[in-house]
C-alpha positions in Angstrom: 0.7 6.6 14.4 0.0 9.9 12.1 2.0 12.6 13.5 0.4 15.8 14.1 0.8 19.5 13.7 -0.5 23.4 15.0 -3.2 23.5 13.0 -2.9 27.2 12.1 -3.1 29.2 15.2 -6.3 27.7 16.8 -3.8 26.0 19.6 -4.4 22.7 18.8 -2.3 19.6 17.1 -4.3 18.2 14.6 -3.4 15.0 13.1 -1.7 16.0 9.6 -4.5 13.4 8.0 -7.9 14.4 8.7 -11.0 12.3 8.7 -13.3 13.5 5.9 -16.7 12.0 7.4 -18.3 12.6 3.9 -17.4 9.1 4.0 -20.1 8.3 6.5 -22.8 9.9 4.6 -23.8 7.2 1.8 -21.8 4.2 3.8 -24.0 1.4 5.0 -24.5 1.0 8.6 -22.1 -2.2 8.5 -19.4 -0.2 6.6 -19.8 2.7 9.3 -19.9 0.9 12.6 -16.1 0.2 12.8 -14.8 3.8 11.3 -14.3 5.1 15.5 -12.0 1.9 15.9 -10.2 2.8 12.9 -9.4 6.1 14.0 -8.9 5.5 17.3 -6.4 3.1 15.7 -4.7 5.8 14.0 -5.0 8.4 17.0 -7.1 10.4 14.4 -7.8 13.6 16.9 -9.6 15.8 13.7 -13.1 15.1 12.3 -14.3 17.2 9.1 -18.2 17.1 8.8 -20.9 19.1 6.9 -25.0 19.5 6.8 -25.1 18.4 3.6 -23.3 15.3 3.7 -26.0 13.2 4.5 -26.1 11.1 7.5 -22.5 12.0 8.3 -23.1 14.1 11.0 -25.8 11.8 12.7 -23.3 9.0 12.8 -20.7 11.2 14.3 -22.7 12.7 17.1 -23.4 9.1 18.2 -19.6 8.8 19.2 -20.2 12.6 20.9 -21.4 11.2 24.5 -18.2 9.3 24.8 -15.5 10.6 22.9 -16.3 14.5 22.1 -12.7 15.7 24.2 -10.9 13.4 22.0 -12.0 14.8 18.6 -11.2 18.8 17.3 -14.7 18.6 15.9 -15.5 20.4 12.4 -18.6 21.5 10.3 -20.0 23.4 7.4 -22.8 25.4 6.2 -23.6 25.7 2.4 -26.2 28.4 3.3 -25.6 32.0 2.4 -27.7 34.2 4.2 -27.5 34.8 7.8 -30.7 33.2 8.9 -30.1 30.2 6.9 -26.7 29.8 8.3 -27.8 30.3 11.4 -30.6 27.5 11.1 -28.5 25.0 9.8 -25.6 25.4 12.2 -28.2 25.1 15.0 -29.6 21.7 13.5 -25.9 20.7 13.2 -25.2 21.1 16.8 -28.6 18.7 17.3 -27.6 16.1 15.0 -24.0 16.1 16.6 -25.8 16.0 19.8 -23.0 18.6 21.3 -23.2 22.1 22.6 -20.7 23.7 20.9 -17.9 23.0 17.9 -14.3 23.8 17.2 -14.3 24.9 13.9 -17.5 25.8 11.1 -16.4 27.0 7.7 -18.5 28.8 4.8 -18.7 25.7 3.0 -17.5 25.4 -1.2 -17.6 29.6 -1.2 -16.0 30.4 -4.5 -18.6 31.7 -6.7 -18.4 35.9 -7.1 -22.0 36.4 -5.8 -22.3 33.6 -3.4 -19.4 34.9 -2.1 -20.6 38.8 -1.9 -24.1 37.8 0.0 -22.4 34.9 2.4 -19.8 37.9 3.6 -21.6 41.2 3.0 -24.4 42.4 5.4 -26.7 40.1 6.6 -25.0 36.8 5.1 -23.4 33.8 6.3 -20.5 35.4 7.9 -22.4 37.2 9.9 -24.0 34.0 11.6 -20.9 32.6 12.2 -19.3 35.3 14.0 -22.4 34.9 16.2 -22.1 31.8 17.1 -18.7 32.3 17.7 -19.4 35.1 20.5 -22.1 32.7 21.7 -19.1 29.6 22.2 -20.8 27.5 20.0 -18.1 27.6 17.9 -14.5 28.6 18.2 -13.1 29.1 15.2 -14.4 30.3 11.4 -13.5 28.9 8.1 -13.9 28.6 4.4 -13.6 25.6 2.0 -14.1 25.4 -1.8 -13.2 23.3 -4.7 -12.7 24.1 -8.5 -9.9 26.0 -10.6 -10.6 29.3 -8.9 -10.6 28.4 -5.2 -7.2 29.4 -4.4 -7.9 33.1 -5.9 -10.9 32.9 -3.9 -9.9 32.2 -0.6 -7.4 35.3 -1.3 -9.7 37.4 -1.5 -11.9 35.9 2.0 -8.8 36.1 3.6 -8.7 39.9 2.9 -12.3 40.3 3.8 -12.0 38.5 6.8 -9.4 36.5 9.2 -10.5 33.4 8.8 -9.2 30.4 10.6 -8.7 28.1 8.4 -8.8 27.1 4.4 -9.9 24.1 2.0 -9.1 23.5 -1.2 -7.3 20.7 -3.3 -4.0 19.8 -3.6 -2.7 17.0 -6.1 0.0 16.9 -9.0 -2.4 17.2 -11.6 -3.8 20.1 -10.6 -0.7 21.7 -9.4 0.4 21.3 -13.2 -1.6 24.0 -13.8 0.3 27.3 -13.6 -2.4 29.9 -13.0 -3.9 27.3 -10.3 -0.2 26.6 -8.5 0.6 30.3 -8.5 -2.6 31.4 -7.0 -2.5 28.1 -4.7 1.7 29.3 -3.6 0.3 32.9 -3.5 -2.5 31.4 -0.9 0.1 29.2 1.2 2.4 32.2 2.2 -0.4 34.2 3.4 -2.1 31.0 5.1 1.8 30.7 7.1 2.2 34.5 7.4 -1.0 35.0 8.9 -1.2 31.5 10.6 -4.2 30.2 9.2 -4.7 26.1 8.7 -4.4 24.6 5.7 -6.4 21.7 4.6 -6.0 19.8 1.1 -9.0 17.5 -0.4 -9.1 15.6 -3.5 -5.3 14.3 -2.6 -5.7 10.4 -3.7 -7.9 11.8 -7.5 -7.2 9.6 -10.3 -9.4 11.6 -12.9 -12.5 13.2 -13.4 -15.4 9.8 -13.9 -16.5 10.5 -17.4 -18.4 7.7 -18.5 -16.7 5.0 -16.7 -18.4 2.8 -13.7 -17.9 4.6 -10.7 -16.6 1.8 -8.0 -15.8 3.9 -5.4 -18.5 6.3 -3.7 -16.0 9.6 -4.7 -17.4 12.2 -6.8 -13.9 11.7 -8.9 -12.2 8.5 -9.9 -9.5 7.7 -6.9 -6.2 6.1 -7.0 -7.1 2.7 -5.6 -4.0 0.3 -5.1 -2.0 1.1 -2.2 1.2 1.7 -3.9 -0.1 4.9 -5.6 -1.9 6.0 -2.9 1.3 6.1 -0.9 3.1 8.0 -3.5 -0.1 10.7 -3.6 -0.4 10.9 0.2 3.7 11.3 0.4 3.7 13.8 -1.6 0.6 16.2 -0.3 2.1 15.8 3.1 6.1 16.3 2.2 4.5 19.7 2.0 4.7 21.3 5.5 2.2 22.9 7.3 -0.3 21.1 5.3 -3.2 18.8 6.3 -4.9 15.7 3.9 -8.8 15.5 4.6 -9.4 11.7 3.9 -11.6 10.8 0.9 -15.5 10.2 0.7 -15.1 6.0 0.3 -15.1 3.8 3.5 -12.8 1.0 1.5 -10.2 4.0 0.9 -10.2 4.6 4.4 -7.8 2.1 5.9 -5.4 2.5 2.5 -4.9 6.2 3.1 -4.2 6.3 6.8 -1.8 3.3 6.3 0.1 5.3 3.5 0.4 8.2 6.3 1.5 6.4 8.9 4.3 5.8 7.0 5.1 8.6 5.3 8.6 9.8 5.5 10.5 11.3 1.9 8.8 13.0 0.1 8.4 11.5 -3.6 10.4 12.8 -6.5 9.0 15.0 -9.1 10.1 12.2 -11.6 8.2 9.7 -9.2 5.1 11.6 -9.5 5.7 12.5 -13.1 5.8 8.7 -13.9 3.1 8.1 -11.7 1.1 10.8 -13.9 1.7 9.0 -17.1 1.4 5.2 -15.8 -2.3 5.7 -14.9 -3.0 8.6 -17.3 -4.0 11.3 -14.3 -6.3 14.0 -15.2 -6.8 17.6 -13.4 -10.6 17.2 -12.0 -10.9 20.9 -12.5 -9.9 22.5 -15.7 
């Protein structure tokens, strides 16, 4: 089994691997059907959904009727204004076919005047907060990709407490030093402060360029299960971190194997080597 953790101070023990359910949104129904098993499985207990990741939340609000007290349910909303927000959370809550959620987060909030409308008067934040007094949600978070994410969430955190953060976490991009200082600069307010801290893009091989893409990733993932241990290993030898799963059905079962047995965490010459032996390339630069 995947041990857990306090997932910032929300009270609950999430599963230190998450279940991206981006993954359900372009999977064929055959390919989706067994994914509850799998987690079960696992005794995944944290699912990580969006509006805008196609039929991903659909497909999870048909396990709702059934299993909804045995998942720490989570959603997004890339709208910026208020009554957008508000619109999409509310058809979120239909297509999950639940009253309420644990967590919704501002959703990839990391450019400057996105991020000025979503938490000044009258944006996103504001419909948020609502829903939390409301109880349809209980907690508030932000998530965001890209070279200045880290920086970013800073400065949300300083505008606002929020609950929880998301950005990537891999050895490529931590070998950029402006990105790893603002990403350690982020980490000791997230444990000060007690705020969750969820990684993505953990299992990235490179950036697709003009290569077939053979996985349905928006990056090129590691793929055998050796390397995919060594990437897992190492994002969760970092405490008080969480791994959000990857957007690929057939990675799936690969990375919740390498968690289940994670123990040491790799070497830096381990990951070094593992760098150079498959050429790994930051996705953001």
């Amino acid at each position: 089994m995947i041990p857990r953790q306090q997932f910032g101070s929300t009270g609950h023990e999430s599963t230190r691997t998450i279940f991206g359910a981006a993954a359900l949104g372009r999977a064929q129904d055959e390919e989706a059907a067994p994914v509850l098993e799998l987690l079960l499985e696992h005794g995944i207990n944290h699912i990580d959904t969006a509006a805008m990741y196609g039929r991903s939340e659909r497909r999870v609000g048909t396990w709702m009727d059934r299993h909804r007290k045995d998942f720490f349910l989570a959603t997004k909303t890339g709208e910026r204004t208020y009554q957008k927000a508000r619109d999409q959370f509310h058809h979120s809550l239909e297509r999950l076919r639940v009253d309420s959620v644990d967590l919704l987060q501002l959703h990839n909030l990391v450019e400057p005047a996105e991020w000025e409308t979503a938490l000044g008067p009258g944006g996103a934040l504001e419909a948020a907060v609502e829903a939390r007094e409301q109880g349809l949600v209980r907690f508030i978070g932000v998530t965001g990709h890209g070279i200045t994410v880290a920086a970013m969430h800073l400065r949300s955190l300083e505008r606002f407490p929020f609950d929880s953060v998301l950005l990537p976490y891999n050895v490529p991009m931590m070998q950029n030093a402006q990105y790893a200082s603002d990403f350690e600069a982020l980490a000791a307010v997230c444990a000060e402060r007690g705020v969750a801290m969820q990684t993505i893009k953990g299992i990235t091989l490179r950036p697709w360029d003009e290569r077939e893409h053979t996985h349905d990733t928006w990056y090129e993932p590691l793929s055998d299960q050796a390397d995919i241990d060594l990437a897992v290993h190492w994002v969760l030898g970092r405490p008080n971190v969480f791994l959000n799963t990857a957007a690929d059905m057939s990675l799936l079962p690969r990375v919740f194997d390498a968690a289940s047995r994670a123990s040491d965490t790799p070497s830096d010459s381990e990951m070094q080597a593992l760098v150079e032996r498959r050429s790994m390339a930051p996705l953001f630069t």
